[in-house]
C-alpha positions as CSV (number, residue, x, y, z in Angstrom):
1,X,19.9,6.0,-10.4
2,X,17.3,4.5,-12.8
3,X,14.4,6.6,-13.4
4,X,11.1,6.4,-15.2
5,X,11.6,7.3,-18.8
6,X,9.4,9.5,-20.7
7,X,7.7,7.0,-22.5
8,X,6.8,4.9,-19.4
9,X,5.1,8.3,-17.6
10,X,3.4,9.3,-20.8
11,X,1.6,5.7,-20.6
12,X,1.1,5.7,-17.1
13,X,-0.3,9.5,-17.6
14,X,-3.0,8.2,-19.6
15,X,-4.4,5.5,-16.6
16,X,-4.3,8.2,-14.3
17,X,-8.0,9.3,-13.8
18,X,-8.9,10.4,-9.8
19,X,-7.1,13.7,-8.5
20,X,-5.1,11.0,-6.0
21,X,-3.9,9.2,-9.2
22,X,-2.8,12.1,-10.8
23,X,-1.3,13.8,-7.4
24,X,0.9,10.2,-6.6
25,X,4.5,10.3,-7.1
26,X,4.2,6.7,-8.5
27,X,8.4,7.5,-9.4
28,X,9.7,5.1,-6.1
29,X,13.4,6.7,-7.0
30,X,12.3,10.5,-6.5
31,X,12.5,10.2,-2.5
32,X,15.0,7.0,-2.5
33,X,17.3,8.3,-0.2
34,X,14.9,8.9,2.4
35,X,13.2,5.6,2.9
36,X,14.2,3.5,5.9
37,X,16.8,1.3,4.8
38,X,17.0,-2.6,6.0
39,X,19.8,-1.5,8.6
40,X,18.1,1.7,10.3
41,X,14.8,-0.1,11.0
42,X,14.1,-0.8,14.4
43,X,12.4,-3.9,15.5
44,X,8.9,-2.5,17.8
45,X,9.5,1.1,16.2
46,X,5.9,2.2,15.7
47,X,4.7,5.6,13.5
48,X,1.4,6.7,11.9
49,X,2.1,7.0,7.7
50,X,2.2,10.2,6.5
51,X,-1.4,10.7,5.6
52,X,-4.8,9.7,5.6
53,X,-7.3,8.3,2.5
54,X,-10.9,9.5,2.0
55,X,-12.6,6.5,0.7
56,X,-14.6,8.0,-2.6
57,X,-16.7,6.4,-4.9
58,X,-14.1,7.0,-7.5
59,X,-11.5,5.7,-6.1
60,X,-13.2,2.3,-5.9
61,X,-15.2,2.2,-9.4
62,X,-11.3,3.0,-10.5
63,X,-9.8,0.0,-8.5
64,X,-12.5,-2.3,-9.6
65,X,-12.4,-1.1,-13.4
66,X,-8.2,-1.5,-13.1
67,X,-8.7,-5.1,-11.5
68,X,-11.7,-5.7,-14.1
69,X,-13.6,-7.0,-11.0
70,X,-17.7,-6.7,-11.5
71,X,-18.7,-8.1,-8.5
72,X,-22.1,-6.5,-7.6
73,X,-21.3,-5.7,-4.2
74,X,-18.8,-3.3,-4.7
75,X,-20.6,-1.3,-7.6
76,X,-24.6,-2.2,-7.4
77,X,-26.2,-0.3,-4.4
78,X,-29.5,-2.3,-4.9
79,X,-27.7,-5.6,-4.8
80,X,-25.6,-4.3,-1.6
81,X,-28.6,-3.4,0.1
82,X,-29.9,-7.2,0.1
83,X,-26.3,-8.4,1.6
84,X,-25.1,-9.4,5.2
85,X,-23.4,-5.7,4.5
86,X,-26.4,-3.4,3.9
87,X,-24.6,-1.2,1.4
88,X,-21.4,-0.7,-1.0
89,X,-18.3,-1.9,0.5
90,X,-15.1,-1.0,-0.9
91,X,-13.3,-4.3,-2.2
92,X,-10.8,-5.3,0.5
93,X,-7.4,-5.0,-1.5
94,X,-8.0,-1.3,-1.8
95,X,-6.2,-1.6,1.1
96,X,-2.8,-2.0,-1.2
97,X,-3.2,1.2,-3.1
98,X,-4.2,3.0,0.3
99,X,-0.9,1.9,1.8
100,X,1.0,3.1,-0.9
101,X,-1.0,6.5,-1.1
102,X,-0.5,7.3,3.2
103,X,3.1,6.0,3.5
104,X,5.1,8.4,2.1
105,X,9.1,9.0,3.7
106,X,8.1,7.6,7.2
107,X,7.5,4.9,9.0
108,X,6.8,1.8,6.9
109,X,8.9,4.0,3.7
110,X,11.0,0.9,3.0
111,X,7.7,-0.7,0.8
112,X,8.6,1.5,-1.6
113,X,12.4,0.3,-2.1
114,X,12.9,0.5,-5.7
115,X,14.7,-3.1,-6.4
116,X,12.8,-5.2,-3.2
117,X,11.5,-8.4,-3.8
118,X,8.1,-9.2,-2.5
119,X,8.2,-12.9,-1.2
120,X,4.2,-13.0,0.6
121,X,2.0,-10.9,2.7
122,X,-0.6,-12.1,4.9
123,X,-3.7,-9.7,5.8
124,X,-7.0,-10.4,8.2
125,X,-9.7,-8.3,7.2
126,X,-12.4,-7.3,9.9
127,X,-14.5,-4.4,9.0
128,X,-15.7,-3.2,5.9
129,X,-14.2,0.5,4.2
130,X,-17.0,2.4,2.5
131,X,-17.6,5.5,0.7
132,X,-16.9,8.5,3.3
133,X,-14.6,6.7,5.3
134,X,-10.6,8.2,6.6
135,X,-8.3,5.4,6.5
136,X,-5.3,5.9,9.0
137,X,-2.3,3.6,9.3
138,X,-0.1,2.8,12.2
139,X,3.2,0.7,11.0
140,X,5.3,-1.3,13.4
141,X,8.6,-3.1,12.7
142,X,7.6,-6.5,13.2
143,X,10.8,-8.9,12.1
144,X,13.7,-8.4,10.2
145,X,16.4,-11.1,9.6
146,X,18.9,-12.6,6.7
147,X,17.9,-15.7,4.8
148,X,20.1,-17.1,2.4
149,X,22.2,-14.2,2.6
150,X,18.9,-11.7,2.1
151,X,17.9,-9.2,4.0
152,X,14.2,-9.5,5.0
153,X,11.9,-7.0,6.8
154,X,8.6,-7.4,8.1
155,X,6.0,-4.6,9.1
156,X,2.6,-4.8,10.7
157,X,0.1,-2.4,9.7
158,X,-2.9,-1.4,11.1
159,X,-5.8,0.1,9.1
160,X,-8.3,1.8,11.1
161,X,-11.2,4.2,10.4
162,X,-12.2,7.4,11.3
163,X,-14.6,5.7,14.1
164,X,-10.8,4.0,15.3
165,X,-12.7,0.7,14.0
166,X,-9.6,-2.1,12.8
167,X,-10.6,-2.4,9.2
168,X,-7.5,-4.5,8.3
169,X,-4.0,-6.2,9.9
170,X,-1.8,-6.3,6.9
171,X,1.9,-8.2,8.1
172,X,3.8,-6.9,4.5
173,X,7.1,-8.6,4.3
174,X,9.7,-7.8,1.8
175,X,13.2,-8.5,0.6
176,X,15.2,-5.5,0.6
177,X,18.5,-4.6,-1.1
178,X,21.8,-5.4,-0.2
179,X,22.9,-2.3,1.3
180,X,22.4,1.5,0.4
181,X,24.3,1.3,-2.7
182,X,22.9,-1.7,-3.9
183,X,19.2,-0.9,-5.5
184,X,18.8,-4.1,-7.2
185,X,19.0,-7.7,-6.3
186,X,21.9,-10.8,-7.6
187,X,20.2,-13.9,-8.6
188,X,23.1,-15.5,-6.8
C-alpha cells in the first residue's frame, strides 16, 4: 500500500489553515479497505454521508485564496448587497471540498478510491450556500457499467441545507480500479 511520505504531509501541513483542514484525513489509503468497492455498489442504494459542513466565513476566504478567485461577490459584503443575491454567497465549487469533508466510509466512500480516474462530472446548482449554513448530502448509486474493459460508477448527490433547500445535484462519475487488489490503473 502506497502512503503519503513525510515530505508530502510536511508540505501539505503548511496549506492547512481552518480547524476542518487540519482535522481532514486528506491520506485516501488510511481507510482504503472500507470504501465501497466497484462490485459491492448497488445500483438505487441511497445513504446520507457521514457528516454535515457548517459553512464559515473561513472556509470560503480559504477556498477562494486556494483557487486565487477575487470575485467580489464571494468576499465584498458591500458589493454583494447590490447583487440579484443580497449578500455573500459561498462560490459554488465549495461543493467539491464539502463532499470530500461529509463522505467519509459510507455511502458515496468509493470518491475517494486511491488510483480512480475521474473522466467528468456534471452538477446543476439551484440555491446559494452562505455563511451559517449545514450542508447535508444524500448519495444514490446512479449507473455503474464497464467501458473498454473499465469499470465505471456513477453517484447522484444531493446537497441540501439546513432549511432542506436543494442547493446542488452533483452526478460524480468515476473510473474505479480493477478489482480490490488492483489500486492503480493499466494504460492498456
Amino acid at each position: 500500500m502506497m502512503r503519503t511520505s513525510e515530505e508530502a504531509r510536511a508540505l501539505i501541513k503548511k496549506y492547512l489553515k481552518t480547524e476542518k483542514q487540519k482535522s481532514f484525513q486528506y491520506d485516501f489509503f488510511v481507510d482504503e479497505s472500507k470504501y465501497e468497492k466497484w462490485e459491492d455498489i448497488k445500483i438505487g442504494q441511497e445513504g446520507m454521508a457521514e457528516r454535515s459542513f457548517e459553512v464559515k466565513m473561513e472556509d470560503i476566504l480559504t477556498y477562494l485564496d486556494g483557487t486565487q478567485d477575487n470575485n467580489p461577490l464571494f468576499r465584498d459584503e458591500e458589493f454583494a448587497k447590490k447583487t440579484p443575491w443580497s449578500g455573500l454567497i459561498a462560490p459554488p465549487f465549495l461543493i467539491v471540498p464539502i463532499a470530500f469533508w461529509c463522505t467519509g466510509t459510507s455511502s458515496g466512500s468509493w470518491i475517494r478510491t486511491p488510483g480512480a480516474i475521474n473522466p467528468g462530472q456534471k452538477i446543476e446548482f439551484y440555491e446559494p450556500m452562505r455563511v451559517g449554513d449545514t450542508i447535508t448530502i444524500k448519495a444514490k448509486a446512479y449507473d455503474k457499467y464497464i467501458k473498454r474493459g473499465k469499470k465505471y460508477v456513477t453517484y447522484l448527490s444531493e446537497f441540501r441545507n439546513q432549511e432542506g433547500q436543494l442547493v446542488a445535484k452533483w452526478w460524480a462519475t468515476l473510473i474505479l480500479p480493477a478489482s480490490r487488489s488492483i489500486e492503480e490503473h493499466r494504460l492498456t
